[in-house]
Backbone bond lengths (Angstrom), bond angles and torsions (degrees), N, CA, C in turn:
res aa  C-N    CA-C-N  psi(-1)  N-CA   C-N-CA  omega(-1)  CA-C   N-CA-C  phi
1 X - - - 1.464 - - 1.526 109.04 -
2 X 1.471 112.77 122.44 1.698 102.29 165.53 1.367 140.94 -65.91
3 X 1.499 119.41 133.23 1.451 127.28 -151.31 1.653 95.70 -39.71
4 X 1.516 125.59 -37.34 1.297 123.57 174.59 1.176 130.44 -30.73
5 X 1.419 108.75 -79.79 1.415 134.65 145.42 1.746 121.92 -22.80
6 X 1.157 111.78 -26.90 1.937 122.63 -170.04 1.476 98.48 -74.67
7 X 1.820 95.21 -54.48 1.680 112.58 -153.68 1.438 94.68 -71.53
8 X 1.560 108.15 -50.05 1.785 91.66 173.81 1.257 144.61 -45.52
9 X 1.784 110.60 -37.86 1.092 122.94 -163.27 1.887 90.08 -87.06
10 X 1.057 115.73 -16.85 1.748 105.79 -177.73 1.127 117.17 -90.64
11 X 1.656 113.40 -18.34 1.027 117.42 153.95 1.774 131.20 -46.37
12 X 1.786 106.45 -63.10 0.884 104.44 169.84 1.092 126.15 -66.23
13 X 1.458 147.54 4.04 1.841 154.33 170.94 1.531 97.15 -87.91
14 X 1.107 111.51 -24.68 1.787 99.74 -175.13 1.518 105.84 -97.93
15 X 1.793 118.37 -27.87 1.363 97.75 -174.53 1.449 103.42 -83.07
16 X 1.520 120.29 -18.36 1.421 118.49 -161.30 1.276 103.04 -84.06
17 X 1.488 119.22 -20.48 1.615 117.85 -174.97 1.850 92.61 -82.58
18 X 0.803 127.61 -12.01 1.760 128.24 -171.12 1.473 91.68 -80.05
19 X 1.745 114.67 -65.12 1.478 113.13 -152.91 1.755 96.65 -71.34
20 X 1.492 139.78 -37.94 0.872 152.40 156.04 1.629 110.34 -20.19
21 X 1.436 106.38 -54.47 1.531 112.68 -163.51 1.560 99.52 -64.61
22 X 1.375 96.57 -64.58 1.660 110.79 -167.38 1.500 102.03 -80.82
23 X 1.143 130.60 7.02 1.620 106.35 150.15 1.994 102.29 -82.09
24 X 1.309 130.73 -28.94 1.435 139.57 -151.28 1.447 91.03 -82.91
25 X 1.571 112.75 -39.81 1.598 119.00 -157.90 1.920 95.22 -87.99
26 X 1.126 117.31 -56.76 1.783 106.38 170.65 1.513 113.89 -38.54
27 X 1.720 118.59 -66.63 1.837 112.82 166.98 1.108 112.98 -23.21
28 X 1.422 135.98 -54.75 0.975 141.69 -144.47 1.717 126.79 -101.47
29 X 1.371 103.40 -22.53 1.265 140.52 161.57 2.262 112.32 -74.97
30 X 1.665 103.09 -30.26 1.330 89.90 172.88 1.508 95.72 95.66
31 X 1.370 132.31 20.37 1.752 113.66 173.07 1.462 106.44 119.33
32 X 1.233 124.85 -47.65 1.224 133.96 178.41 2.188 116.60 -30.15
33 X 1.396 105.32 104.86 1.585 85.55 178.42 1.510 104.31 -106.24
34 X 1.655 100.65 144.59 0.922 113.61 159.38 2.063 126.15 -38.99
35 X 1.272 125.31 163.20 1.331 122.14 164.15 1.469 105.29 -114.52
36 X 1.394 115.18 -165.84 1.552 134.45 173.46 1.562 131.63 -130.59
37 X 1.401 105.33 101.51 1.442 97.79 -168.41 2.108 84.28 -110.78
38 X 1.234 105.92 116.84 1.527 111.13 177.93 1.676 106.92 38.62
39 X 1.126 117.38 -122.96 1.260 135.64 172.40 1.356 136.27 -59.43
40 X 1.675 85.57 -23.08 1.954 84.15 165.04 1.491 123.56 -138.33
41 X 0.890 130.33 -169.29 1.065 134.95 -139.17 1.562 124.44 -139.44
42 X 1.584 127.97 80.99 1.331 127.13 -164.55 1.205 134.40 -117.77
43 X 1.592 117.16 126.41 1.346 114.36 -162.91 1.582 91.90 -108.43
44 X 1.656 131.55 144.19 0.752 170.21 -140.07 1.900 125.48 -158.16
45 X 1.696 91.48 114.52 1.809 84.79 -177.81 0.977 126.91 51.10
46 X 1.493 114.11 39.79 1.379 123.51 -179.60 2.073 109.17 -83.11
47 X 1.282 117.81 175.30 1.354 109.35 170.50 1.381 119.54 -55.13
48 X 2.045 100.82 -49.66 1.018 108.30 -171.04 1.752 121.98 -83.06
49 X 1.198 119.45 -53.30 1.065 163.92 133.24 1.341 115.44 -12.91
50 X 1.541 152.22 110.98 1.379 126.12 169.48 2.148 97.24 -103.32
51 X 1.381 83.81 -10.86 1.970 91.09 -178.39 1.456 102.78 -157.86
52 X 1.404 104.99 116.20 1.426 107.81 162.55 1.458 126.12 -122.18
53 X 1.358 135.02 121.98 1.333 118.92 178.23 1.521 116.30 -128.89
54 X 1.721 105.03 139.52 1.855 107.40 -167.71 1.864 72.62 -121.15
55 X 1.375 99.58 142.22 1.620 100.80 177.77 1.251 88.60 -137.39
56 X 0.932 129.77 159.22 1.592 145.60 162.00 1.934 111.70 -133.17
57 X 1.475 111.37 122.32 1.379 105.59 -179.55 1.552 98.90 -126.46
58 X 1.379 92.30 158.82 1.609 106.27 174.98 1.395 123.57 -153.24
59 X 1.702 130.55 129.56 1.416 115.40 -146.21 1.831 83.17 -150.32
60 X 1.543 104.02 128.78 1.398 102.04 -174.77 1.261 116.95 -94.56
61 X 1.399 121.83 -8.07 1.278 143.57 -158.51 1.783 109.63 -53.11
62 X 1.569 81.27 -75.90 1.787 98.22 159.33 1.536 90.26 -118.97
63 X 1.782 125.31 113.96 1.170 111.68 -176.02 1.638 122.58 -81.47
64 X 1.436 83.03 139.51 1.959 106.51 -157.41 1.547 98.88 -121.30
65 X 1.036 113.93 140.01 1.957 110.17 176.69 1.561 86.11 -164.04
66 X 1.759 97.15 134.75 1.780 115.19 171.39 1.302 103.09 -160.45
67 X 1.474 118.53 155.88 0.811 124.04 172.89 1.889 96.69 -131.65
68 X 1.650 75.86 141.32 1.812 105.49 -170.81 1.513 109.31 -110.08
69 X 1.545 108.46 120.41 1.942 112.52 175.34 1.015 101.35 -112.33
70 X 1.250 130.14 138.81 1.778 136.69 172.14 1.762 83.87 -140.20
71 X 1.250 95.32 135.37 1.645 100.47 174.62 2.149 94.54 -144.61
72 X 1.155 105.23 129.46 1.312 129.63 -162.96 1.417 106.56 -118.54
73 X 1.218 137.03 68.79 1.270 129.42 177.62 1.445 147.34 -74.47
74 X 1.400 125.33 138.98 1.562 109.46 -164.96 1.694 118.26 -72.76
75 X 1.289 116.56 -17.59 1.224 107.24 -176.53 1.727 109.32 -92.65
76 X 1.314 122.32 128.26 1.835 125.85 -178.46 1.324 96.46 -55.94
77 X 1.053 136.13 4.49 2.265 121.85 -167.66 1.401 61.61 -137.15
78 X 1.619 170.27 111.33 1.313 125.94 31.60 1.675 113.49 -122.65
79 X 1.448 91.79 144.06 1.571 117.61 -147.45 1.766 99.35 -67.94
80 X 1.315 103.21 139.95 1.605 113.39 177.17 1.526 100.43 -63.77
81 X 1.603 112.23 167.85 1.167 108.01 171.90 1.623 111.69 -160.79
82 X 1.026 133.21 147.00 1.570 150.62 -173.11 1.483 114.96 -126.04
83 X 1.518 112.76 141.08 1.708 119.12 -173.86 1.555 93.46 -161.37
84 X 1.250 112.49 125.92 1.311 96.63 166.53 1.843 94.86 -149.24
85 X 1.600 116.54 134.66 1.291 134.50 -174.38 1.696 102.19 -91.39
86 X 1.058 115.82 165.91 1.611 130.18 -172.74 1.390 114.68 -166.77
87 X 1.508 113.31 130.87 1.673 121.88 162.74 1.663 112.71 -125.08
88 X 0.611 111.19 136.23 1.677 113.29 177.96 1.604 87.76 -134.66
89 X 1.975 95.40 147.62 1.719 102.35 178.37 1.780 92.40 -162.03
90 X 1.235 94.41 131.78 1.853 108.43 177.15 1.127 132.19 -153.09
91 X 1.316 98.29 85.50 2.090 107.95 -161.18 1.127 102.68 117.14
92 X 1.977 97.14 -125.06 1.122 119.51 164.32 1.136 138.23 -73.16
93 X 2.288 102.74 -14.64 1.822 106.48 -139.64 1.759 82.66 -124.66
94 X 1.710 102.23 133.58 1.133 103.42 -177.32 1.572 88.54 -140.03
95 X 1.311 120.62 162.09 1.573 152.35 176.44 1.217 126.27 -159.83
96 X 1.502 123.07 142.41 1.594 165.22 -130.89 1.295 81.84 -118.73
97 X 1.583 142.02 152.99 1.357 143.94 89.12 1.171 115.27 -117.47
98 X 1.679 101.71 -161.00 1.750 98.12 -175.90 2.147 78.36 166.49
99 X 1.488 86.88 150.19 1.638 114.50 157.42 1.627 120.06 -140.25
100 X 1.308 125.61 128.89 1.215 125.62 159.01 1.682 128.11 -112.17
101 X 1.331 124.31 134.48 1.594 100.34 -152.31 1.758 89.28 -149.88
102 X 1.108 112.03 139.44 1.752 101.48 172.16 1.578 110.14 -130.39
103 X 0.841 120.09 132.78 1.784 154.67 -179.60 1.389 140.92 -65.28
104 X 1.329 114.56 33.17 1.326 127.70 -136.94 1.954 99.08 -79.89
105 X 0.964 122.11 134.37 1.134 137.35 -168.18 2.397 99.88 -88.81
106 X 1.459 97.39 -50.13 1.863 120.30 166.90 1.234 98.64 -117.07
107 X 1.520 108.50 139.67 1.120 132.53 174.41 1.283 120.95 -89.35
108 X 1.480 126.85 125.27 1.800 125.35 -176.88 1.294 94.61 -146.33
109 X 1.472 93.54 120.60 1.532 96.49 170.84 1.345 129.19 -61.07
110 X 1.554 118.61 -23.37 1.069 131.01 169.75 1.649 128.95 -46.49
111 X 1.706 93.14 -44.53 1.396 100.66 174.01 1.784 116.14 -84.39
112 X 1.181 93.12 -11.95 1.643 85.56 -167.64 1.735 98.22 -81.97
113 X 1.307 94.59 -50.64 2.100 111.16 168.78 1.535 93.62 -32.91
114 X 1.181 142.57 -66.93 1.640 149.72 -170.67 1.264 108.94 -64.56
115 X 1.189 148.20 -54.14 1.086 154.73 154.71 1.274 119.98 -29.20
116 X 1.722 133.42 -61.11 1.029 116.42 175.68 1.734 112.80 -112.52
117 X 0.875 128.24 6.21 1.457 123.80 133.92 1.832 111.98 -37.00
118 X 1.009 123.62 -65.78 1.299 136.32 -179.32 1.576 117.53 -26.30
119 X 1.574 98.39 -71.90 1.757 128.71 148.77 0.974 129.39 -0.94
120 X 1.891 94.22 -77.31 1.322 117.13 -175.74 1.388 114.73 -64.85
121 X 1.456 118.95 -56.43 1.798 129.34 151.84 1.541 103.66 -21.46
122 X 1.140 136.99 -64.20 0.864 135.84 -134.33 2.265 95.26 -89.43
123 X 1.661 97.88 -51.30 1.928 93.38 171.74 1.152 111.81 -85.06
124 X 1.846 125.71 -11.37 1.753 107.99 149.94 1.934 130.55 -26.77
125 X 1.781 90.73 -43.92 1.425 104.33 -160.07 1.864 107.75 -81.90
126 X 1.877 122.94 6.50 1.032 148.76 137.07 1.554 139.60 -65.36
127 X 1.588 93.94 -53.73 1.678 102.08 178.67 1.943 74.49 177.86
128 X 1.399 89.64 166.50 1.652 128.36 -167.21 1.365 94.82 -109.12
129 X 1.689 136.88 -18.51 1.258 121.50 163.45 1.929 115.19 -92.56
130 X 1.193 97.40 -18.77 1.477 99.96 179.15 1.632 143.97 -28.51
131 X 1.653 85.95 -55.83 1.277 122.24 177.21 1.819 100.81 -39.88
132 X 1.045 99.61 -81.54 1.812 118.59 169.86 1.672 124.96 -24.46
133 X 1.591 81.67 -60.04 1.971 90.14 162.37 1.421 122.21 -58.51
134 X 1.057 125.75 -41.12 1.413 151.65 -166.06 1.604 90.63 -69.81
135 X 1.224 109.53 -82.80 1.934 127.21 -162.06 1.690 84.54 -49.31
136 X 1.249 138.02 -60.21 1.449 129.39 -175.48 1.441 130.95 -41.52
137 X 1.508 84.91 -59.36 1.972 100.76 168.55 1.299 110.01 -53.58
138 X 1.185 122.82 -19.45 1.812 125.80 -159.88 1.663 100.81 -106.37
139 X 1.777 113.66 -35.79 1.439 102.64 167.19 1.342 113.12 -59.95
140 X 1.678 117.48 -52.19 0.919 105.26 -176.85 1.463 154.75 -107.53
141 X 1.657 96.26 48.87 1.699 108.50 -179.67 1.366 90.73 -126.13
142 X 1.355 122.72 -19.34 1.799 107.33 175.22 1.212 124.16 -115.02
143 X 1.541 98.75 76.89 1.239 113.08 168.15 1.374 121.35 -147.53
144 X 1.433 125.36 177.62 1.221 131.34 -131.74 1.684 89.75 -121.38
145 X 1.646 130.64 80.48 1.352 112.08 -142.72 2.055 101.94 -86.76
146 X 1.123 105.05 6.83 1.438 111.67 -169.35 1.766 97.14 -92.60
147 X 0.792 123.91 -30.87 1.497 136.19 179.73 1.864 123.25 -89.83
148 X 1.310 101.23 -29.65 1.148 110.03 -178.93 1.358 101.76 85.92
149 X 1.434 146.72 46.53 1.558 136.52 -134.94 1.863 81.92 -157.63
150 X 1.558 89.51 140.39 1.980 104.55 148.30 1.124 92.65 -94.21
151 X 1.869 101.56 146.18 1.274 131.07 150.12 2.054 99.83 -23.75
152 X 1.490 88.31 -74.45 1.674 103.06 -159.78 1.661 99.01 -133.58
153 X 0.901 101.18 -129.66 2.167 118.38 -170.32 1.399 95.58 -135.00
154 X 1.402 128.04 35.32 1.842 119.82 134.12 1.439 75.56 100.38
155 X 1.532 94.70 -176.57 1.037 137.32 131.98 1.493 130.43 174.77
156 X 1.914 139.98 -63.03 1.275 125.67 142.12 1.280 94.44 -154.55
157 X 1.271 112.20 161.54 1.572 140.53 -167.68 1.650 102.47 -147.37
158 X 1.592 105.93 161.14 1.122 106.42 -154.00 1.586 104.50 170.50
159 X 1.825 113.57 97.17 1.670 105.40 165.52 0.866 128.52 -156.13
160 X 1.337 138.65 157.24 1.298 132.85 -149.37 1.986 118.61 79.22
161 X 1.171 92.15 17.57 1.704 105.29 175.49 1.508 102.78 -67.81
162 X 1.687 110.48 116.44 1.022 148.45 -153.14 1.424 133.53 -146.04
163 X 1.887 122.51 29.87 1.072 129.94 -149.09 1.447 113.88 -72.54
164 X 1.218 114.09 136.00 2.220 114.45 -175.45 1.566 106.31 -62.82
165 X 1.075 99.08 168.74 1.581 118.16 152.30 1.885 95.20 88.00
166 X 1.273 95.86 148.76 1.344 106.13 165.48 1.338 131.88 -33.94
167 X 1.089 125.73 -21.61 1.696 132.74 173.97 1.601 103.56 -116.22
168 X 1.312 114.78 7.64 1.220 118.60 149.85 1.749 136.34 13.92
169 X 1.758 73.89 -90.07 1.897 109.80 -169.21 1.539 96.58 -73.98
170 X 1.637 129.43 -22.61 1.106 127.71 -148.21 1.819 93.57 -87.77
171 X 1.622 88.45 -57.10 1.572 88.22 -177.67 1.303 122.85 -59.42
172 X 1.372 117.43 -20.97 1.761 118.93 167.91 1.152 125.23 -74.69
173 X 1.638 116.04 -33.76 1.569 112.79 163.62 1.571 117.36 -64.72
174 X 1.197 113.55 -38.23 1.485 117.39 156.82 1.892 119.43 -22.15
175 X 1.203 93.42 -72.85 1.052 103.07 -148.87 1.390 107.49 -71.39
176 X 1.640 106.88 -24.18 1.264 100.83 174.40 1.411 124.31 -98.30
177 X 1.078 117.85 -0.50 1.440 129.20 153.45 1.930 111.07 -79.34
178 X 1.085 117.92 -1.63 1.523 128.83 159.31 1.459 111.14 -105.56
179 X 0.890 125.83 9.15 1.280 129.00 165.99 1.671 112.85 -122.63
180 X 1.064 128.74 -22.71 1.696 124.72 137.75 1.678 118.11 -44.01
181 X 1.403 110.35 -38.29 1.105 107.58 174.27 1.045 136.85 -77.47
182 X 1.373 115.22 -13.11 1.471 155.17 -175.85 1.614 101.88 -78.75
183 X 0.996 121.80 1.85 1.621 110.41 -167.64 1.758 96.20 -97.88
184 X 1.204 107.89 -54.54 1.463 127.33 -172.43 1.777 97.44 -33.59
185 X 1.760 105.09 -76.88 1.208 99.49 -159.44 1.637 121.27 -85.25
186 X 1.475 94.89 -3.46 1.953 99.39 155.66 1.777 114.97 -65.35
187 X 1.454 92.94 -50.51 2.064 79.12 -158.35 1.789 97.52 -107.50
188 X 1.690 126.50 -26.08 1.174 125.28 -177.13 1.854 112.09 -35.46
189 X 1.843 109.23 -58.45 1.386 109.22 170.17 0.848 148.97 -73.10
190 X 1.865 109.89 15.38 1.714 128.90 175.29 1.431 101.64 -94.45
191 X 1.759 113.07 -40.74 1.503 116.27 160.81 1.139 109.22 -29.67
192 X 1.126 125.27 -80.79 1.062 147.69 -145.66 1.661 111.27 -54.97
193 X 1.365 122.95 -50.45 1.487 137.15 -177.92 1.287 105.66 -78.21
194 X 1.507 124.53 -26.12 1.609 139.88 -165.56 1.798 107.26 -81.28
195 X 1.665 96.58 -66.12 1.568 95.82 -151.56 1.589 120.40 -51.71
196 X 1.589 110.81 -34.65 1.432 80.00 178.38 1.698 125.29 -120.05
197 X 1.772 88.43 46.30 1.431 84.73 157.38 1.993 136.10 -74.05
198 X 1.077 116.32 145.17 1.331 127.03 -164.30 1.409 102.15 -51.93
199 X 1.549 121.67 141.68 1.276 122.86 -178.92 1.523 99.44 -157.95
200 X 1.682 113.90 165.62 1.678 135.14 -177.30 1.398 112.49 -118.61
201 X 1.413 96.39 169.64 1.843 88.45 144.99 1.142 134.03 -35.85
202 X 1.225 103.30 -73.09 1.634 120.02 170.87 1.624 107.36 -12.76
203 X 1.467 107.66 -84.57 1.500 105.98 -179.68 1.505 120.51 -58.65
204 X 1.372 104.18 -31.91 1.768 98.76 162.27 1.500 111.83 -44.21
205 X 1.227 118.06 -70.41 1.292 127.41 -161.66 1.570 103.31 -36.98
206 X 1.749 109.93 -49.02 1.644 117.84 -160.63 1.557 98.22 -60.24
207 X 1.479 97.05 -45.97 1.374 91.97 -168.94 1.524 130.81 -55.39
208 X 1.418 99.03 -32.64 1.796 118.80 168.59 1.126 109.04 -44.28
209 X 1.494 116.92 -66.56 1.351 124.07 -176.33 1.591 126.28 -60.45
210 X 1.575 107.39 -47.00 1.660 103.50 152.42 1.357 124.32 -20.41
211 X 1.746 102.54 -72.33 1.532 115.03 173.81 1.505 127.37 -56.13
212 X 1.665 112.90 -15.55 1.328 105.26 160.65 1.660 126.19 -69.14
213 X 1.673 99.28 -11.87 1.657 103.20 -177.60 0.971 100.10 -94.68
214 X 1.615 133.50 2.46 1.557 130.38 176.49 1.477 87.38 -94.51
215 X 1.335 144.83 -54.08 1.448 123.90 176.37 1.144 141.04 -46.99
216 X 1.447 101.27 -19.61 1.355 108.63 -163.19 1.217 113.70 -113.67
217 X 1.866 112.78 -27.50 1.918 95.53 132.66 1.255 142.17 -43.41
218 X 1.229 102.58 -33.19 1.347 107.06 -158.62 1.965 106.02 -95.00
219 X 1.428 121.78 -19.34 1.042 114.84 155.73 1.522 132.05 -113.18
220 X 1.483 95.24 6.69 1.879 90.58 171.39 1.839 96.33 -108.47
221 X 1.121 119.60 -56.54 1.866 128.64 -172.20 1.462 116.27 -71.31
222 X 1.503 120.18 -21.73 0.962 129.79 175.87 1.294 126.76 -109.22
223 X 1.526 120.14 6.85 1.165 144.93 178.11 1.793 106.51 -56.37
224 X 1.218 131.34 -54.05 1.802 110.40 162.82 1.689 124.25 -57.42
225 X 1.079 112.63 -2.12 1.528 112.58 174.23 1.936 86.63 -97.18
226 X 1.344 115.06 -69.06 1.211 104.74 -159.63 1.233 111.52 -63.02
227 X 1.580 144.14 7.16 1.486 128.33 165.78 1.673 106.22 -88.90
228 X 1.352 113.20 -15.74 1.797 106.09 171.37 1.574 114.85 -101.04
229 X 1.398 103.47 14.11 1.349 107.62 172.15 1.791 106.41 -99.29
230 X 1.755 94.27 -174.82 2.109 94.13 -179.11 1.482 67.37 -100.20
231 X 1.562 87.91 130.24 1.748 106.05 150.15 1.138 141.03 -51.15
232 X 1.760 114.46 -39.31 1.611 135.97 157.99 1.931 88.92 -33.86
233 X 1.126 105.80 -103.03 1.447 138.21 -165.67 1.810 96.66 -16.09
234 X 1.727 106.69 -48.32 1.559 109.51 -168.21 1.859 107.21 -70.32
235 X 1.393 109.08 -25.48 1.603 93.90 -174.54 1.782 97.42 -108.38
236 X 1.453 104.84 -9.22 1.515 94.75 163.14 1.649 112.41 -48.78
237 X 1.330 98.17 -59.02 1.980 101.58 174.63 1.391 120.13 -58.18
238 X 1.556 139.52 -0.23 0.905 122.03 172.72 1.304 104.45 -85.08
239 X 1.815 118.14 172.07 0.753 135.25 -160.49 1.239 115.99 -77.03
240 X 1.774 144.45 149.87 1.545 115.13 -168.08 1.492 110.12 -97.20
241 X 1.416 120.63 -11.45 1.555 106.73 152.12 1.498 93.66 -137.15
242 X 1.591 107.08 152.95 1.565 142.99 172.13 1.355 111.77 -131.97
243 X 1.268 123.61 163.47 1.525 132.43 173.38 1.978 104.01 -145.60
244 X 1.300 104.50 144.48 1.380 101.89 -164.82 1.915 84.56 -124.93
245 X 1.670 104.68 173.61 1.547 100.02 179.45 1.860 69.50 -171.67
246 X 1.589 112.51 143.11 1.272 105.88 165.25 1.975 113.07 -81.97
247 X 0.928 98.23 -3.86 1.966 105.39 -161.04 1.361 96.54 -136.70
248 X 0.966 149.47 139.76 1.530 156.92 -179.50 1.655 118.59 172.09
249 X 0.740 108.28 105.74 1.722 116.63 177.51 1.863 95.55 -113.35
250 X 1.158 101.05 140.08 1.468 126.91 136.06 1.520 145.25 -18.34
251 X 0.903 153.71 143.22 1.498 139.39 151.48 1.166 101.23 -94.68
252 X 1.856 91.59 104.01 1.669 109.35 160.56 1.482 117.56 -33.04
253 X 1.480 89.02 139.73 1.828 86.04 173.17 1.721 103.03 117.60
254 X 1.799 93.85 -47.54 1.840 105.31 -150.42 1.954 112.31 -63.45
255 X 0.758 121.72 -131.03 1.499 151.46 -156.89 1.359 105.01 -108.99
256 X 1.837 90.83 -78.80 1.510 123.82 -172.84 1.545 94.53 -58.98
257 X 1.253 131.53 -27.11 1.572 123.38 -163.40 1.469 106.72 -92.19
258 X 1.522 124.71 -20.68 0.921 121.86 -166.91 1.818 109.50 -93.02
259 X 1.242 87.47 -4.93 2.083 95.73 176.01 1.682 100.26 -59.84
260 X 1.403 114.54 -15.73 2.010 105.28 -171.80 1.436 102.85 -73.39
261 X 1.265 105.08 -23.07 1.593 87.23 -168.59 1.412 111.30 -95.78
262 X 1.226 121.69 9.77 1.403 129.92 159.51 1.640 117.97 -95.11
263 X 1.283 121.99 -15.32 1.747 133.17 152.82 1.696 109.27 -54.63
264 X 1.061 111.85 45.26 1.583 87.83 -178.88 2.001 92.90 -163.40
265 X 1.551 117.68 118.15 1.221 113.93 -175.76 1.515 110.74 -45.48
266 X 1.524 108.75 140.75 1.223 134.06 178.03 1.191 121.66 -154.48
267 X 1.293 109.18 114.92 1.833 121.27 -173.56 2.236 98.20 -53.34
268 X 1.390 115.25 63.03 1.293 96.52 158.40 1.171 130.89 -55.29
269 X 1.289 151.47 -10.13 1.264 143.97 -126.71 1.909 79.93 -126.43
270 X 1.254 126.65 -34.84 1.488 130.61 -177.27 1.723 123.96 -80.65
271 X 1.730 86.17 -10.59 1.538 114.75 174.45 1.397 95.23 -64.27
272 X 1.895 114.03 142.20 1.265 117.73 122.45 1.446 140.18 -37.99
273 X 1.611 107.52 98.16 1.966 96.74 173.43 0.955 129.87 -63.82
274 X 1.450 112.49 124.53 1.218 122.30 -170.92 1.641 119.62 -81.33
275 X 1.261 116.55 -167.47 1.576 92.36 -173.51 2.066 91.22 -110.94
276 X 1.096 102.86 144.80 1.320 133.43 177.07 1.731 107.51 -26.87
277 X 1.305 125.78 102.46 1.112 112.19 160.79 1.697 117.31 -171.05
């Protein structure tokens, strides 16, 4: 296929997975519309939602096109979540990535079992070893390496996707335009069982603090992605309130205490699903 022909067609997988998202994410939100800041796309104070952002970028220079999900939710029982797709192409040499990762503030096995089951379905339909490569790369770039801490409870990573042979480029745009699609029916039905369960301060508070370990990946560990990124776009995705504490423990026993034992890679997807609760 000519590089012409590549950039177009990735074009259209990234804007269509954007308008796609945020028509799925307003339904789902209850009315709430997104706005327009250039290239992306932010919903704000929504029911569901207290920050949502679908960005789509595109750079012809060395041509680059991704699309970025940060979803920030108002209720503490349903889990934040991040996805962001990638093409890079120069010359001859072009590559696929992508990360999907979810953020759970309470831990349910139920949702995490759903979550990467989903995943795995989804890089089965690539290769039957994938899945594995993927969940690894994803334990281990999102995490918090000063703490000994995951970001969240995994999910898959993946770059430099580069498949041979003449249908090559075809099967990689594929896949990652099946993996945009992949977002909906991984995290849409955790929304769904989550948002309006009953919550306090209390879980407010946890949740703040969660989201301070999403900041603080994202501007101390993630700091070589975020200097080749637009800066606007990178604190657009942060969360719109966080709370930080250098020392903070839990009351053993609690809720909030029991999220540690979900910080730690675990083949969910090989788990028995459990039933929803």
């Amino acid at each position: 296929m000519p590089s012409g022909d590549r950039r177009d067609a990735v074009r259209a997988i990234v804007s269509a997975g954007q308008r796609e998202l945020v028509a799925e994410l307003e339904r789902l939100d209850g009315g709430a519309r997104f706005g327009r800041s250039g290239r992306t796309r932010l919903l704000e104070n929504g029911d569901v939602f207290e920050r949502a952002v679908v960005s789509a970028a595109f750079s012809d220079e060395v041509f680059a096109a991704g699309l970025s999900v940060v979803l920030h939710p108002r209720n503490p029982y349903v889990p934040a979540f991040q996805a962001h797709f990638r093409y890079r192409e120069s010359a001859d040499t072009w590559w696929f990535g992508g990360s999907v990762d979810l953020l759970p503030c309470y831990g349910f096995a139920s949702d995490a079992t759903h979550f990467h089951r989903a995943l795995k379905t989804y890089c089965d339909t690539l290769d039957p070893a994938f899945h594995a490569q993927a969940k690894r790369a994803c334990d281990d770039h999102f995490r918090l390496p000063h703490r000994d801490e995951a970001r969240g409870i995994g999910g898959i990573a993946f770059d430099h996707l580069h498949l041979p042979g003449p249908d090559g480029w075809r099967r990689a745009a594929a896949f990652t335009a099946a993996g945009i699609a992949t977002i909906a029916p991984a995290y849409f039905p955790i929304v769904q069982r989550r948002k309006d369960l009953p919550h306090g301060e209390r879980e407010r508070q946890w949740q703040l603090y969660r989201r301070g370990r999403y900041v603080e990946f994202t501007l101390v560990h993630d700091a070589a992605t975020a200097v080749q990124a637009d800066a606007e776009a990178i604190l657009m995705a942060l969360p719109p309130l966080a709370r930080w504490e250098s020392e903070f423990s839990p009351e053993p026993g609690s809720a909030e205490a029991g999220l540690a034992s979900f910080l730690h890679p675990r083949d969910w997807a090989a788990e028995t699903p459990v039933t929803a609760g």
